[in-house]
ZAROLUM-283399 format. One line per field, with one value per atom (N, C-alpha, C): residue number from 0; residue in one letter; x, y, z negated. Coordinates in nm, 4 decimals, padded with zeros to 6 digits. Atoms other than C-alpha are relative to their C-alpha. Example, Ala and Ser with C-alpha at 12.3 -4.5 7.8 and 13.67 -1.06 7.14 Angstrom:
BEGIN
resi 0	0	0	1	1	1
resn a	a	a	s	s	s
x 00.0890	01.2300	00.0900	-00.0820	01.3670	-00.0770
y -00.1190	-00.4500	00.1200	-00.1190	-00.1060	00.1090
z 00.0000	-00.7800	00.0000	00.0060	-00.7140	-00.0730
END
This chain:
BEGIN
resi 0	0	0	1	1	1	2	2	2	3	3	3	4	4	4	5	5	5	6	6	6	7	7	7	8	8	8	9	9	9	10	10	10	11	11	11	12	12	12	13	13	13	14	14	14	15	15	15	16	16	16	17	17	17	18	18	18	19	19	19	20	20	20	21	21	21	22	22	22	23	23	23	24	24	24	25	25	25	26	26	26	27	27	27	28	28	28	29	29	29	30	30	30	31	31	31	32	32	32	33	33	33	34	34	34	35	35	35	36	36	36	37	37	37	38	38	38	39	39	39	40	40	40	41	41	41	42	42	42	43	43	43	44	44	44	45	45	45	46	46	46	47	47	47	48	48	48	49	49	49	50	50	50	51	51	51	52	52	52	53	53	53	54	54	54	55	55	55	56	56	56	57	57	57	58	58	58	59	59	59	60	60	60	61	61	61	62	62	62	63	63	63	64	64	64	65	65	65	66	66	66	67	67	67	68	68	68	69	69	69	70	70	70	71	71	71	72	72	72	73	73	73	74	74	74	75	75	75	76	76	76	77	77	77	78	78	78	79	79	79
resn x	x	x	x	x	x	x	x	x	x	x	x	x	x	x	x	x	x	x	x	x	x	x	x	x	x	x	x	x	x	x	x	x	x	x	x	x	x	x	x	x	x	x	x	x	x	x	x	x	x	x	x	x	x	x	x	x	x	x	x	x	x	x	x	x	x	x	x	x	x	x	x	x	x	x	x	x	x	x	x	x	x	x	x	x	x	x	x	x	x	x	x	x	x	x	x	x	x	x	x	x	x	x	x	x	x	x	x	x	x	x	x	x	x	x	x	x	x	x	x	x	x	x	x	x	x	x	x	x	x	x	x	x	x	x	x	x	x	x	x	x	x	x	x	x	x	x	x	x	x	x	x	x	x	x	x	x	x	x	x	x	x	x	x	x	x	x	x	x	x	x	x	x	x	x	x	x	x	x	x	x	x	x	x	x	x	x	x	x	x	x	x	x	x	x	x	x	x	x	x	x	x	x	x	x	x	x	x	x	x	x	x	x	x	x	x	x	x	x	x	x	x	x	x	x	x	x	x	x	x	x	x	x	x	x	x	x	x	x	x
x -00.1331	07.0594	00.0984	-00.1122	07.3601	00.1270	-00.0972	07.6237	00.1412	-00.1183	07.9959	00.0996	-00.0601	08.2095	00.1867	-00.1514	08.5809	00.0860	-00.1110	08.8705	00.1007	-00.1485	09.2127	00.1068	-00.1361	09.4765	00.1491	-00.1581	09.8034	00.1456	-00.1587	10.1227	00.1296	-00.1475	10.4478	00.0966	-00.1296	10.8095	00.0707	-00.0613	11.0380	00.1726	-00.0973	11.3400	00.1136	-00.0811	11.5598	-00.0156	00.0898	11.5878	00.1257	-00.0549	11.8987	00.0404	-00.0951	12.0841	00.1563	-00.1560	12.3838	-00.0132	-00.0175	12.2548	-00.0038	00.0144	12.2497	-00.1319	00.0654	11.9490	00.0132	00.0428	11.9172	-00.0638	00.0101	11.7033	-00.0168	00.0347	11.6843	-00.1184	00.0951	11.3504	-00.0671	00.0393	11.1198	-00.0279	00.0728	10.9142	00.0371	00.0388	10.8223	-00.1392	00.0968	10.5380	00.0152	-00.0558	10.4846	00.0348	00.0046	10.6162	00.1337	-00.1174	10.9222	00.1236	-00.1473	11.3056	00.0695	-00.0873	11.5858	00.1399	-00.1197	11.9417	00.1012	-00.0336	12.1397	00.1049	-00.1334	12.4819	00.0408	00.0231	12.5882	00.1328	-00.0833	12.7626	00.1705	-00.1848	13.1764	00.0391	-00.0571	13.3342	-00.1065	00.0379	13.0773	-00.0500	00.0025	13.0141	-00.1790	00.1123	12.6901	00.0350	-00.0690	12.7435	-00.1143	00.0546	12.5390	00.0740	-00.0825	12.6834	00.1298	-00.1411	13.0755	00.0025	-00.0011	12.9856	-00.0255	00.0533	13.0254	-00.0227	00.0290	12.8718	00.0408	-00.0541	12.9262	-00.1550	00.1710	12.5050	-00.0836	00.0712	12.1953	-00.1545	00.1609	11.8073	-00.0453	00.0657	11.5395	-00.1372	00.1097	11.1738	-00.1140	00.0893	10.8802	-00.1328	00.0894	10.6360	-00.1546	00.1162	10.2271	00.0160	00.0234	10.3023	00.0814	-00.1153	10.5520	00.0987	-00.0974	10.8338	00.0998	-00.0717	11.1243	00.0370	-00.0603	11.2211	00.1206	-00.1239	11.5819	00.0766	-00.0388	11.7560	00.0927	-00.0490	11.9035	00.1241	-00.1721	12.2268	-00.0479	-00.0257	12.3268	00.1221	-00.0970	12.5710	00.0305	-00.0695	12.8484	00.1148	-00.0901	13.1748	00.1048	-00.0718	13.4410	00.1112	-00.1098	13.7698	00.1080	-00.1168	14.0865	00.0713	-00.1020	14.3402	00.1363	-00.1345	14.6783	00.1128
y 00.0302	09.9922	00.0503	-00.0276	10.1545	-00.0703	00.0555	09.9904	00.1006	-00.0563	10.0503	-00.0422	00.0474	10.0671	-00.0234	-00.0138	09.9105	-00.0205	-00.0125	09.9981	-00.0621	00.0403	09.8589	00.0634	-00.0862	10.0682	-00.0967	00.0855	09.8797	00.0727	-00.0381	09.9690	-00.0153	00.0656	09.9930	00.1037	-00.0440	10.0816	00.0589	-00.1085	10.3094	-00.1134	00.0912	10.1325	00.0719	00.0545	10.2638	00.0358	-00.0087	10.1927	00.1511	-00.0670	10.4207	00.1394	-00.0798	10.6995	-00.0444	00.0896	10.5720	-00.1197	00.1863	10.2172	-00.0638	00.0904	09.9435	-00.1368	00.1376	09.6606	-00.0976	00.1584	09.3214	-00.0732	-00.0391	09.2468	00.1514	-00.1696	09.6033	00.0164	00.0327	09.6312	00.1748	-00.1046	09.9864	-00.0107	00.0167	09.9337	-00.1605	00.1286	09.6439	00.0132	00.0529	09.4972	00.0100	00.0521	09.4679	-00.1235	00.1317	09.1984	-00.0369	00.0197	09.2023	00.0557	-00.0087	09.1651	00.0060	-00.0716	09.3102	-00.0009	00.0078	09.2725	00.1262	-00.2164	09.6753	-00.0596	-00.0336	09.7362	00.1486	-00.1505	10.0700	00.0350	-00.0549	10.2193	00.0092	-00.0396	10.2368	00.1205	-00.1592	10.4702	-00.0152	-00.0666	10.4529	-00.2024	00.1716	10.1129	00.0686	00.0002	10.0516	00.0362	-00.0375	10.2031	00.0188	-00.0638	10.2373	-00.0482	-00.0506	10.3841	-00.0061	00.0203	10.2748	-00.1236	00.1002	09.9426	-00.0348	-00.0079	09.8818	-00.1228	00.1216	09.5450	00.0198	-00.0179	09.4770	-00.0576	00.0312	09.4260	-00.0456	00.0114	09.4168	-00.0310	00.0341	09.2864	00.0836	-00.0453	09.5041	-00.0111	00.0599	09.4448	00.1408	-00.1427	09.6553	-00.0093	-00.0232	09.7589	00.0208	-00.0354	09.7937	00.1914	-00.1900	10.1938	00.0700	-00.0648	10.1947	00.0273	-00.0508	10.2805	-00.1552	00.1606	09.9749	00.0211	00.0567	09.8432	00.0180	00.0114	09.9380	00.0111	-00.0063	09.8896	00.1386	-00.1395	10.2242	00.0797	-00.0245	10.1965	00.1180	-00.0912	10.4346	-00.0203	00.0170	10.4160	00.1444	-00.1176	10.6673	00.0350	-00.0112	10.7672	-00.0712	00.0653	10.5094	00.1117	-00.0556	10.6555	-00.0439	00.0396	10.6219	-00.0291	00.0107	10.4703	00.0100	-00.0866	10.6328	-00.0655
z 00.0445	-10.9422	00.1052	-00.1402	-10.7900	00.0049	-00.0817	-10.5686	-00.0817	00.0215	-10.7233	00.1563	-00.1012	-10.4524	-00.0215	00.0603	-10.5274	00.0985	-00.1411	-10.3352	-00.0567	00.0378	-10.3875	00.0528	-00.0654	-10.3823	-00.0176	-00.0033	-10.2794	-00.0511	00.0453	-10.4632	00.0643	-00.1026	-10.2973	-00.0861	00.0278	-10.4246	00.0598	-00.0982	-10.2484	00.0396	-00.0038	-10.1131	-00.0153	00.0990	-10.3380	-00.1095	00.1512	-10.6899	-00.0958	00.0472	-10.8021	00.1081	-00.0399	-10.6334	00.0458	-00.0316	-10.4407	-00.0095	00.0282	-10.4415	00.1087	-00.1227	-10.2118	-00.0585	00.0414	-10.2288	00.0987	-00.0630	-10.1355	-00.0293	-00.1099	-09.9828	00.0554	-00.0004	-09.7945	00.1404	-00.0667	-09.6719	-00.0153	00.0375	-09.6039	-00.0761	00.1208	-09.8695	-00.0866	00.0658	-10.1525	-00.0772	00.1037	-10.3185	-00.1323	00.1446	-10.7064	-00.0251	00.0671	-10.8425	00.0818	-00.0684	-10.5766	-00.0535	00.1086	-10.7276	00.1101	-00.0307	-10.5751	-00.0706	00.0849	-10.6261	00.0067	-00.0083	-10.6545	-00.0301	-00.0198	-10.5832	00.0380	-00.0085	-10.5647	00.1694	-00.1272	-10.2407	-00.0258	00.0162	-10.1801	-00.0424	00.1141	-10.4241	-00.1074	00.1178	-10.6985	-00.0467	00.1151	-10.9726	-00.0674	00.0842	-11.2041	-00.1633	00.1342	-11.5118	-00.1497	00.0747	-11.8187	-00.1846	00.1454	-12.1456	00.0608	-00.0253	-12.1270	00.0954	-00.0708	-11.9590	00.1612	-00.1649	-11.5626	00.0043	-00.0690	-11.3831	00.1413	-00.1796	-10.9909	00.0171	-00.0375	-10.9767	-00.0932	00.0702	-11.1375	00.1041	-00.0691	-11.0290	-00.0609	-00.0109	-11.0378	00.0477	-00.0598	-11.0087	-00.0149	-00.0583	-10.8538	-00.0981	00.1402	-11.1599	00.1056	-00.0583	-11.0639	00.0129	-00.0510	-11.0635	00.0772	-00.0854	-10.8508	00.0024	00.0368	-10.9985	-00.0745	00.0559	-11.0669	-00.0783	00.1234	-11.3551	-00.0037	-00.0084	-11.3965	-00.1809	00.1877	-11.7807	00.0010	00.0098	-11.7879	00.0484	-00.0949	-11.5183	00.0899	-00.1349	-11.2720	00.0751	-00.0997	-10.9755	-00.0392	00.0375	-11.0725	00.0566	-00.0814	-10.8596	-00.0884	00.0530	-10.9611	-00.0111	00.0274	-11.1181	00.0310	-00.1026	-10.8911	-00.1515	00.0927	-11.1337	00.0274	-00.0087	-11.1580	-00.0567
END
């Protein structure tokens, strides 16, 4: 009978989840299963479709890649 040999590969998230974002907590890495609160850098808002927020959570998926509902940090528009 042969020996399976099982490894565990540990998952980690990249610390960050958008482009232009800010997290909190802001750590090198994260674990799965670790939530995160995103704010996006001075000069740009969270935007998805027509709708902006001032932050959104985010959580770290088993493949690595976070969970984000479909925002992006976008350069706010100076108002005139």
């Amino acid at each position: 009978m042969s020996k399976q040999l099982l490894t565990e590969v540990h998952v980690f998230c990249p610390n960050r989840v958008l482009q232009n974002s800010i997290l909190d907590p802001s750590w090198p890495r994260f674990d799965v299963r670790d939530t995160v609160k995103v704010t996006c850098e001075p000069g740009y808002e969270i935007v998805k479709g027509y709708q902006t927020i001032p932050h959104f959570y985010a959580e770290c998926h088993e493949d690595g890649i976070w969970k984000t509902p479909d925002y992006s940090c976008q350069r706010e528009w100076a108002s005139t």
